[in-house]
N, C-alpha and C positions, 0 to 999 in steps of 0.2 A: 180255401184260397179265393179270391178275388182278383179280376181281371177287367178292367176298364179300358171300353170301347174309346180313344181317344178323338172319333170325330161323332158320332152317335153319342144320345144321352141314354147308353144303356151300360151296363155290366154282366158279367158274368160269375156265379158261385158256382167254386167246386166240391164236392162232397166225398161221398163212399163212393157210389157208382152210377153219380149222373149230373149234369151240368144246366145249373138251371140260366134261364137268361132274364135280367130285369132292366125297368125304363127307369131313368132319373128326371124327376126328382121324385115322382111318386112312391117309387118302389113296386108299381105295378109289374106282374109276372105278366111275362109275354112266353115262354116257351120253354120247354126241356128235350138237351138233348142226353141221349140216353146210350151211351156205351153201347154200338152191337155186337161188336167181334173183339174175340178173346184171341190172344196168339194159339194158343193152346185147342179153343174151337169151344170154348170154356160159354162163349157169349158173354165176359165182360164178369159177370158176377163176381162179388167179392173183393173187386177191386179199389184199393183204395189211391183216391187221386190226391196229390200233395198243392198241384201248382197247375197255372193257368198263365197263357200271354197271347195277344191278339194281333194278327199282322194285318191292318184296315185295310192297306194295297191290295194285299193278296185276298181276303175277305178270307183270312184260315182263324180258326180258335187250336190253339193245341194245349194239350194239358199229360201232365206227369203221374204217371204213378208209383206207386209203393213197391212193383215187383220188378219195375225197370223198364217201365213201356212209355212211350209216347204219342197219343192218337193226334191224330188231326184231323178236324170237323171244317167244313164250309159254314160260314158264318149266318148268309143268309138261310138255307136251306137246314141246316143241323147236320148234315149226313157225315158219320165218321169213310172217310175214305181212305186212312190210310193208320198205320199200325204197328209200329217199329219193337220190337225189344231189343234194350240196349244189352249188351255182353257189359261184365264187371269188367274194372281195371286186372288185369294180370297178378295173378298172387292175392287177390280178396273175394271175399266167400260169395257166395250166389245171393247171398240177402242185402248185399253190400252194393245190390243193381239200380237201388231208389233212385225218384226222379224229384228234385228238393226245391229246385227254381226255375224257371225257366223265363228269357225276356229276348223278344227281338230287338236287333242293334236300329238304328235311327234309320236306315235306310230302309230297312226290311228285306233286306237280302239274305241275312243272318242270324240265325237263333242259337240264343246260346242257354246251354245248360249244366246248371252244379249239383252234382250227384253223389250218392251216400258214398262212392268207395274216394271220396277228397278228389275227384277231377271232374274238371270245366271242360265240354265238349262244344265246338263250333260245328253247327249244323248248314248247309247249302242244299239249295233248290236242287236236284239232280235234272244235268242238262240233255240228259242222254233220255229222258224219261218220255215215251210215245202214250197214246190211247193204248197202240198195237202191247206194246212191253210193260204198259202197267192199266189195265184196263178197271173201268169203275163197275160197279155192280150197284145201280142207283134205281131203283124201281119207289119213285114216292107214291105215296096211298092216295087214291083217288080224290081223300077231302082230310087234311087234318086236322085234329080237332083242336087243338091247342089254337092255332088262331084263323081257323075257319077259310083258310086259302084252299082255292079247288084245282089242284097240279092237275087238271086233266085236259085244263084252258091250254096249257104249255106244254105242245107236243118236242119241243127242242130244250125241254130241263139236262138233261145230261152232255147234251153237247153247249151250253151256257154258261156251265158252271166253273168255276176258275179250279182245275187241279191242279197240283203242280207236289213230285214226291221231292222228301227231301232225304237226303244222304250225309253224314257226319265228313265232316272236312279237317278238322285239326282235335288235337284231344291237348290239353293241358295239365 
């Protein structure tokens, strides 16, 4: 899947188990981010990702998978911060948890997703959501090497970074 950055000339491809990022028009690779956390504590492996959408406001990437999960990365940084798995519809099997499409509405307040067991889920920002009650665990490496940025210049990267959890609001 494919996800286009709509004020950057970049994109995003999604694959098995990791999300690369490219510049347009070149196609030059700028970066990979790389699934860490599994629900299961699995670290991501094996997971196949269906679907990708980009909220620029928010500076989130979030992407779908095959087993019913939905991560959400920070845009500049890559860091998955957050990590949902979705429960099937009522009355359909556990493999019926796919994540098939997903697109934020025009505001960017609302993500919406069409999933294997035939329902569209409306997702919102959860307002209740503190540092204290949903805390990050953001330790970036002193030099990375994918594009040579040295996080160690930037003593205040965790508290910079735009989080924000989101919580399912309506299901169709």
């Amino acid at each position: 899947a494919l996800a286009v950055h709509p004020d950057e000339f970049s994109f995003a491809s999604v694959a098995a188990d990791n999300i690369k990022v490219w510049q347009c028009p070149q196609g030059r690779f700028l970066r990979n981010l790389t699934i860490d956390s599994g629900i299961d504590g699995s670290g991501g492996s094996g997971r196949i990702l269906n679907c990708a959408a980009i909220n620029p406001e928010e500076g989130i990437l979030v992407a779908g998978g095959d087993e019913g999960t939905l991560s959400f990365f920070d845009w500049a940084t890559g860091h998955e911060f957050q990590t949902t798995k979705l429960p099937p519809q009522p009355g359909s099997l556990d493999a019926e948890a796919g994540v098939f499409c997903s697109k934020f509405d025009l505001t960017g307040s609302r993500l919406i997703t069409g999933e294997a067991d035939k329902t569209i889920k409306i997702w919102k920002q959860d307002d209740e959501a503190t540092p204290e009650t949903h805390p990050v665990d953001f330790n970036p490496p002193k030099k990375n090497q994918d594009f040579d940025y040295d996080y160690s210049n930037n003593k205040n990267c965790v508290q910079t970074m735009n989080v924000e959890f989101w919580a399912v609001c309506g299901c169709v």
